[in-house]
C-alpha positions in Angstrom: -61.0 52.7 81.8 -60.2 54.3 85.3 -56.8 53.0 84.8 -56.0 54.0 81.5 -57.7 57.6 81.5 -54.8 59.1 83.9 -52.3 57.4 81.5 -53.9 58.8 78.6 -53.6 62.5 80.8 -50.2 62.0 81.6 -49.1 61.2 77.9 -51.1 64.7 76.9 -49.2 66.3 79.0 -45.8 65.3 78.4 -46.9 65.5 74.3 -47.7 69.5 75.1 -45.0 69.7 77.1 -42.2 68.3 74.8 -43.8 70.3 71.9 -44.1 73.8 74.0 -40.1 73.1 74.2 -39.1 72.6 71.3 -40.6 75.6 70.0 -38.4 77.6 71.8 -35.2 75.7 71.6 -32.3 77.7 71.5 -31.1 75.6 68.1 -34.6 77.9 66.2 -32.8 80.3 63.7 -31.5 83.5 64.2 -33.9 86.2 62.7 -31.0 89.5 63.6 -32.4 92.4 65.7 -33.7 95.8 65.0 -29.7 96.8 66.0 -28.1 94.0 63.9 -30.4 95.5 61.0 -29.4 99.0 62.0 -25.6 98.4 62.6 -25.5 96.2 59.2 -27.3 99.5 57.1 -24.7 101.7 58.9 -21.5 99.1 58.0 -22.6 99.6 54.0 -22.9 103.3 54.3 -19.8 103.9 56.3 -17.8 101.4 53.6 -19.5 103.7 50.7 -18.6 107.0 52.5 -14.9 105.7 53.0 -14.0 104.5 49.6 -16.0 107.3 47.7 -14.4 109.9 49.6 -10.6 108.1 49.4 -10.4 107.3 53.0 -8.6 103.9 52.6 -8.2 103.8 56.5 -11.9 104.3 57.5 -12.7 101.7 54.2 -10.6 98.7 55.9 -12.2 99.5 59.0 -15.3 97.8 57.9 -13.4 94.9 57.3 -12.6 92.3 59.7 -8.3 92.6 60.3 -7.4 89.2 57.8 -11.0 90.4 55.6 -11.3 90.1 52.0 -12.1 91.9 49.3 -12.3 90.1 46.0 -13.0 92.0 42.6 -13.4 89.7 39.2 -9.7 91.0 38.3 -7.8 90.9 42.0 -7.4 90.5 45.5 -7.1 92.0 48.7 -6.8 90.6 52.0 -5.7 91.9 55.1 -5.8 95.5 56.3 -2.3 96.6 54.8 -3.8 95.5 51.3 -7.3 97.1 51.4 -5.8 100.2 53.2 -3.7 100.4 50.0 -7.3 99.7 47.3 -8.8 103.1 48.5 -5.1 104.7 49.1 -5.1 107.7 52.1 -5.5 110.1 50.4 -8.6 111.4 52.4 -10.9 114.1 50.5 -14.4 115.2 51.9 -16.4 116.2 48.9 -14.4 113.5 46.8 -17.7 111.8 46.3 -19.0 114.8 44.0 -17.1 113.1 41.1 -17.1 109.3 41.6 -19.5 107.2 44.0 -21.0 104.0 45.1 -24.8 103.5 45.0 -25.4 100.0 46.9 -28.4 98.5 47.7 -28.2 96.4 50.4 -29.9 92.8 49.7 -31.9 90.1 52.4 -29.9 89.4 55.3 -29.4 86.0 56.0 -28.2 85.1 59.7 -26.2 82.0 60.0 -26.4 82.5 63.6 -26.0 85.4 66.0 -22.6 86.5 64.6 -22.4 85.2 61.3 -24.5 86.3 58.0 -24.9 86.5 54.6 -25.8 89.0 52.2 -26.1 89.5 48.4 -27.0 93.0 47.3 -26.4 95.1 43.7 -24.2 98.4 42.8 -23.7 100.7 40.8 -20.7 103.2 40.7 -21.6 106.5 38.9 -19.7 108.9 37.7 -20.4 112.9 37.6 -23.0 114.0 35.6 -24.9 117.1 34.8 -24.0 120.2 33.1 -20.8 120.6 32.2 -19.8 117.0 33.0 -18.6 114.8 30.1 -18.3 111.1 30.4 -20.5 110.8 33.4 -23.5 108.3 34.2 -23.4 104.5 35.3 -19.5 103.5 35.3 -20.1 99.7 36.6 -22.7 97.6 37.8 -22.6 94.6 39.6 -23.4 93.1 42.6 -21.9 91.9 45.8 -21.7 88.4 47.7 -20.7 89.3 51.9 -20.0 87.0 54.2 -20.4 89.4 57.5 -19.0 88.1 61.3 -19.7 90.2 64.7 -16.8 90.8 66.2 -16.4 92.4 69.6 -20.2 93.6 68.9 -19.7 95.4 65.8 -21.0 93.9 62.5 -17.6 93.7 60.1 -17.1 92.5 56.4 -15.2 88.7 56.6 -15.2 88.8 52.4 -16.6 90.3 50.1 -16.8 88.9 46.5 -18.2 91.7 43.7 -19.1 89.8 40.0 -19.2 92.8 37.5 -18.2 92.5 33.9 -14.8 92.4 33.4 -12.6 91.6 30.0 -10.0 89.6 31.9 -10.1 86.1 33.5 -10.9 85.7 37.5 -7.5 86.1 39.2 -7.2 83.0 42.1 -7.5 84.5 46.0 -5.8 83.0 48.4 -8.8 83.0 50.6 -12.0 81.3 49.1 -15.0 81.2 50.5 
């Protein structure tokens, strides 16, 4: 029994010791920071401000530079191509008449520069007095693949699924 009781011991130890580990392994998921969760709310509201207020510039910026932005009818990739979506024709206040009401979904890190998210919106139109025509445009939602690069959270792709009377249009880029 003398023998075998310090075997016994060292077995325990190396059992709590191996387990203690492996708790804390660097392969345990990514769970994002209060400043990826920050810097993620502040991408969608800086993509809404930019495309309801026609800034095509400031809306490609939330894109990475080859990024993708895939509606049910066409395709965009690459800055030169969602520059031209939103146009530059730049208008504070534009966002009176049409705009973007997102709600962004569950994050999902892949790791610590990669995620996933899949929110709904809704674009409205002007309503009120005097306004004809106005109310809830589209609805839909959003599928984002997101990447950090240099720091900054950026949109990789971003599919929306809306109703739509015409067939899905092929993208060159599928995710």
């Amino acid at each position: 029994m003398r023998i075998l009781a310090p075997a016994i011991a060292y077995g325990l130890i190396a059992l709590v010791s191996s387990s203690s580990s492996s708790a804390q392994s660097p392969a345990a998921a990514y769970e994002g920071t209060p400043a990826d969760f920050m810097q993620i709310s502040q991408l969608y509201s800086r993509y809404d401000f930019a495309i309801d207020n026609g800034d095509g510039d400031g809306w490609a910026d939330t894109f990475t530079p080859d990024g993708v932005f895939r509606d049910p009818s066409w395709c965009a990739i690459g800055r030169e191509m969602l520059v031209g979506v939103v146009g530059r024709d730049k208008q504070l206040g534009k966002d009176q008449e049409d705009f973007h009401m997102p709600s962004l979904g569950p994050i999902v890190y892949v790791d610590k520069d990669h995620a996933t998210i899949h929110s709904t919106v809704v674009l409205v139109r002007k309503t009120g007095f005097g306004a004809v025509g106005g109310g809830i445009w589209i609805s839909g939602t959003y599928d984002d693949r997101l990447v950090r690069v240099k720091g900054r959270w950026l949109f990789a792709y971003r599919q929306v699924h809306r109703p739509s009377d015409k067939p899905p249009v092929p993208c060159a880029r599928e995710y």
